[in-house]
C-alpha positions as MATLAB code, in Angstrom:
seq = 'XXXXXXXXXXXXXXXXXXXXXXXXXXXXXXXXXXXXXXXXXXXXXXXXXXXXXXXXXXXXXXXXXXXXXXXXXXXXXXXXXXXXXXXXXXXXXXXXXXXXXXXXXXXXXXXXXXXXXXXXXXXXXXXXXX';
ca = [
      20.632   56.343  103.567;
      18.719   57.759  106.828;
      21.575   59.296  107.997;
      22.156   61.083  104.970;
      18.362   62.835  104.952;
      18.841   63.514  109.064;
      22.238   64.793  108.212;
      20.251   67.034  105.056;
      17.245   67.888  107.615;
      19.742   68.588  110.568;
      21.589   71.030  107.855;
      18.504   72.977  106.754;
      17.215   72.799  109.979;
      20.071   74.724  111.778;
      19.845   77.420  108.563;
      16.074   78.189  109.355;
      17.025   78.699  112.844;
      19.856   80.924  112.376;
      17.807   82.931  109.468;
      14.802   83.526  112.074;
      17.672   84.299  114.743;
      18.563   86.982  112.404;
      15.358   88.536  111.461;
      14.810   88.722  115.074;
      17.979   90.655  115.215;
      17.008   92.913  112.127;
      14.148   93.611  113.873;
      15.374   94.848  117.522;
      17.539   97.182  115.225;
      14.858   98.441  113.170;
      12.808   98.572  116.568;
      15.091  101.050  117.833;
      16.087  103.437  115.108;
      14.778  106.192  117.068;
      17.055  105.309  120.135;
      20.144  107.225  120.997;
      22.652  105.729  121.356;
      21.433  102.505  120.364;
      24.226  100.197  117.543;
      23.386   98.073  115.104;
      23.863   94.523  115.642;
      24.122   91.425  113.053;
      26.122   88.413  112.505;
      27.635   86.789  109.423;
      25.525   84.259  108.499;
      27.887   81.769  106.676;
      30.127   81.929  109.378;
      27.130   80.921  112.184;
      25.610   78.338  110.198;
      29.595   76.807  109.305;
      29.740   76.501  113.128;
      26.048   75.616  113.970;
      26.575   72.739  111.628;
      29.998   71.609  113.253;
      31.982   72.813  109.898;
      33.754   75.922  110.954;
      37.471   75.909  109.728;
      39.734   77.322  112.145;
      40.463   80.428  111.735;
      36.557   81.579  111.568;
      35.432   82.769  114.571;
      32.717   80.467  116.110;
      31.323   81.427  118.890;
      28.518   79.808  118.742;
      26.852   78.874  122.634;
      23.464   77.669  123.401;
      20.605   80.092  124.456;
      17.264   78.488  124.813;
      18.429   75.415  123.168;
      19.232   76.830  120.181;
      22.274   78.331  118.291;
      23.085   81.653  119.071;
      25.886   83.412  116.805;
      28.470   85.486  117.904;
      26.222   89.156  117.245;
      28.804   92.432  116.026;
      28.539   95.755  115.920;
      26.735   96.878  112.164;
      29.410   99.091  110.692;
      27.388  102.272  110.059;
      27.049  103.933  107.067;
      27.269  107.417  108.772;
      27.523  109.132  112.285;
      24.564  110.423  113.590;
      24.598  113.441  116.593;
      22.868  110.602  118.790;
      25.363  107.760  118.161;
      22.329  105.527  116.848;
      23.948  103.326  114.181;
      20.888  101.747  112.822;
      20.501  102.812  109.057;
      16.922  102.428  108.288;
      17.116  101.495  104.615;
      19.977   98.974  104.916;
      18.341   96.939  107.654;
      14.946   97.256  105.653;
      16.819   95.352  102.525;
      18.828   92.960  104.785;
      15.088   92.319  106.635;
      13.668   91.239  103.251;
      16.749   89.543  101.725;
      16.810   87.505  104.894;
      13.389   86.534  104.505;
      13.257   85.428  101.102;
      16.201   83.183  101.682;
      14.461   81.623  105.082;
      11.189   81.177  102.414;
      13.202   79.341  100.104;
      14.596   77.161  102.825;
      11.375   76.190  103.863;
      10.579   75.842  100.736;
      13.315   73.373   99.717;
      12.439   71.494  102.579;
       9.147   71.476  101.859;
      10.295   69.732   98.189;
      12.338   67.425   99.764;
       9.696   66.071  102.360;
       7.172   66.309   99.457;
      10.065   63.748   96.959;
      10.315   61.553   99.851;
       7.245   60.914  100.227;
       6.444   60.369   97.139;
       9.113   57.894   96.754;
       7.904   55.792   99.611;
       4.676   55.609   98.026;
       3.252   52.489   96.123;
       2.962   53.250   92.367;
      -0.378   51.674   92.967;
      -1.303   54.384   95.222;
      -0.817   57.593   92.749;
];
């Protein structure tokens, strides 16, 4: 039974740390819109979190190393939408909606964990105690 909710925890875990990894990448791109020269970086998220989690099938590629002691995923270019005379790849409106997509699904993570914490508790709790 524990090592099913650490196994549930470890999961979630990992995803909050891969969805702040990628705001923070969302960010440096937004950060330098204005720089020439500067491309777009991101990673696909499924695939990180399959390999942060020790679940990646084979023929994803995984190249997931430690930086800081956490997960890094294997960043790519952003394929851009269109050229720019600069070569600056970072399309202002597309990261904006991937920023905020991102963070709505790292709220709802913490919010799930928040719920399961929250049931847990709960269910350790004398019905005495309510």
């Amino acid at each position: 039974m524990i090592a099913h909710l650490t196994a549930s925890f470890d999961f979630h875990g990992q995803a909050l740390m891969l969805r702040a990894e990628r705001q923070r990448v969302i960010a440096g791109n937004l950060a330098n819109a204005d720089t020439p020269g500067y491309q777009a970086r991101d990673f696909d998220f499924a695939s990180a979190l399959r390999a942060a989690t020790g679940s990646a099938g084979a023929g994803i590629a995984s190249d997931v190393m430690a930086r800081n002691g956490r997960a890094a995923p294997e960043l790519r270019y952003a394929v851009p939408s269109q050229t720019s005379l600069d070569g600056n790849t970072v399309d202002v409106d597309r990261e904006r909606g991937t920023f905020a997509d991102n963070a709505v699904k790292y709220e709802s993570t913490l919010r799930f964990i928040n719920g399961s914490v929250r049931t847990m508790l709960d269910a350790m709790k004398s019905h005495h105690q309510s």
